[in-house]
N, C-alpha and C positions, 0 to 999 in steps of 0.2 A: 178892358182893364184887368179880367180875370189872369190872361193868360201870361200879362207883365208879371202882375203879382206873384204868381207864383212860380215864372221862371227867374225872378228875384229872389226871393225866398230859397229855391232849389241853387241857385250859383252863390249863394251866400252858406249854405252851408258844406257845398263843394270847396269853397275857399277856406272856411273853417278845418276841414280837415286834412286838407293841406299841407295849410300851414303848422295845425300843431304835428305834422309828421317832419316838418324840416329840419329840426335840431335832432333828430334821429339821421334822419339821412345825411347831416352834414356831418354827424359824430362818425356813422360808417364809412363817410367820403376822409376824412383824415386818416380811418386807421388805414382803409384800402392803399392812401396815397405814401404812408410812411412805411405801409412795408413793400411797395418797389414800384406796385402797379402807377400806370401811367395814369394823367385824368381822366383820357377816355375811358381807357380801359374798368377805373375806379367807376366812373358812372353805370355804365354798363353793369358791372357788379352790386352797387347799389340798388341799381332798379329792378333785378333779379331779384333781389334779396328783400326788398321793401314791398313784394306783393302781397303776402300775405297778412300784414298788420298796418299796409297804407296805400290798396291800390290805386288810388287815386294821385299821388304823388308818384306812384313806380310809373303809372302810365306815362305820366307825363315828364319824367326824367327818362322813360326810355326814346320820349319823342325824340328828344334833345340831342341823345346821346344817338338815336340814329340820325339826324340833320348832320351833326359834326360827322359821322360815317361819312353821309352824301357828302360832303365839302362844305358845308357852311362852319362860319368861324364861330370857335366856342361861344366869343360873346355877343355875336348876332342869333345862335340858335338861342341863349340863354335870358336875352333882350325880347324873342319869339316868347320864351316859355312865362316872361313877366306879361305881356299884353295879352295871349291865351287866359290865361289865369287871374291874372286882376289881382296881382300880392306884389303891389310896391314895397312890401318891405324887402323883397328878394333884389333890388336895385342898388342898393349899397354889395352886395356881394357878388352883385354881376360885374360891377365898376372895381372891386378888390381882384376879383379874379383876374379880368383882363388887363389892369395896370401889374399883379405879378407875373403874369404870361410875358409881359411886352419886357420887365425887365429882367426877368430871369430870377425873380422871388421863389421862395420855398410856398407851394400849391398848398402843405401840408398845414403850415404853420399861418398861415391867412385864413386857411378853415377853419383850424384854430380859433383862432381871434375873433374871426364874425362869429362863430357859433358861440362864443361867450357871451359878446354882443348882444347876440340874438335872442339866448335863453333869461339878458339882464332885462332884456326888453318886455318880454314876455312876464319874465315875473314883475314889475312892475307895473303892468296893465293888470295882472290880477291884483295885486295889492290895492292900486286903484277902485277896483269893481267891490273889494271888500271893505276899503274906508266907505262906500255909499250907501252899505247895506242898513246902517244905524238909521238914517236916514229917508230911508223907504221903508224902515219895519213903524217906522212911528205913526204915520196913518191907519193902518190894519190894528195896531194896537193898542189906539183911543177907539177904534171903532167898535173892536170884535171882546180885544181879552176887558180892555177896562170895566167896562158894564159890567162883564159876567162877575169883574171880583169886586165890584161894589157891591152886587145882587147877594152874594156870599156873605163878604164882610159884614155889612148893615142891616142886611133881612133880618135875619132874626132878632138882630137886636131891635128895630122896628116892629117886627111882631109886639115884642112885647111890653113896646111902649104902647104900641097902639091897643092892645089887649087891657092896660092896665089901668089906660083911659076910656075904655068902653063898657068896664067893667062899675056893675051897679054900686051906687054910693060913690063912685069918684066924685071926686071934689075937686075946683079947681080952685 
């Protein structure tokens, strides 16, 4: 079970970084394509360029980008680099690419679009994770803070009720 575990754990945070590197490499994949270069040639460039702050993503858009070298078609190399990878969210832009390839759409302006897409997606999975936080702090903060600011609050005003009742001659 060890070894599941924590090859689980290690491809789950391979996936994590990734993925937040994709709206990056799709923003450099538009401007490469608007100013002339082709798509290979734009990947190629991208994955040069994304070593340094995503190697993990560069490796794997260089894979890509050499399949489509050897002759595999962009969106069979690209359908490779979703089941490598385990990020079905890259299938909607594998299916955008290859229906504008077939018709003769702007590469540019479909990168566009998913990467709007993509980054609405994403901030909405954060928003998400942030509406739950109220929600999780509420156990921790009957457990841990309340006490202490009861112990505060009340202590000493207990002190000196109890002091004033133990003190000789009280009367009740």
């Amino acid at each position: 079970f060890t070894p599941n575990i924590v090859l689980s754990k290690l491809q789950k945070e391979r996936q994590k970084k990734i993925r937040n590197g994709v709206p990056d490499a799709l923003d450099l994949l538009v401007v490469c394509t608007e100013s002339g270069l082709g798509f290979n040639a734009a990947l190629g460039r991208v994955a040069s360029e994304l070593y340094v702050s995503q190697p993990e993503l560069a490796d794997e858009l260089e894979t890509v980008f050499a399949k489509i070298q050897a002759g595999v078609t962009m969106p069979d190399a690209l359908r490779q680099l979703i089941e490598r990878t385990g990020l079905v969210e890259l299938e909607g832009l594998v299916s955008l690419l290859s229906h504008a390839s077939r018709m003769g759409g702007s590469l540019a302006q479909t990168l566009r679009d998913y990467t709007e897409d993509f980054r609405d997606k994403r901030q909405q999975a954060a928003e998400e994770i942030a509406a739950k936080i109220p929600t999780k702090m509420l156990f921790p903060m009957l457990i841990f803070i309340w006490p202490c600011f009861f112990i505060v609050a009340l202590g000493p005003g207990l002190l000196i009720v109890m002091d004033a009742l133990s003190a000789p001659g009280a009367s009740l």
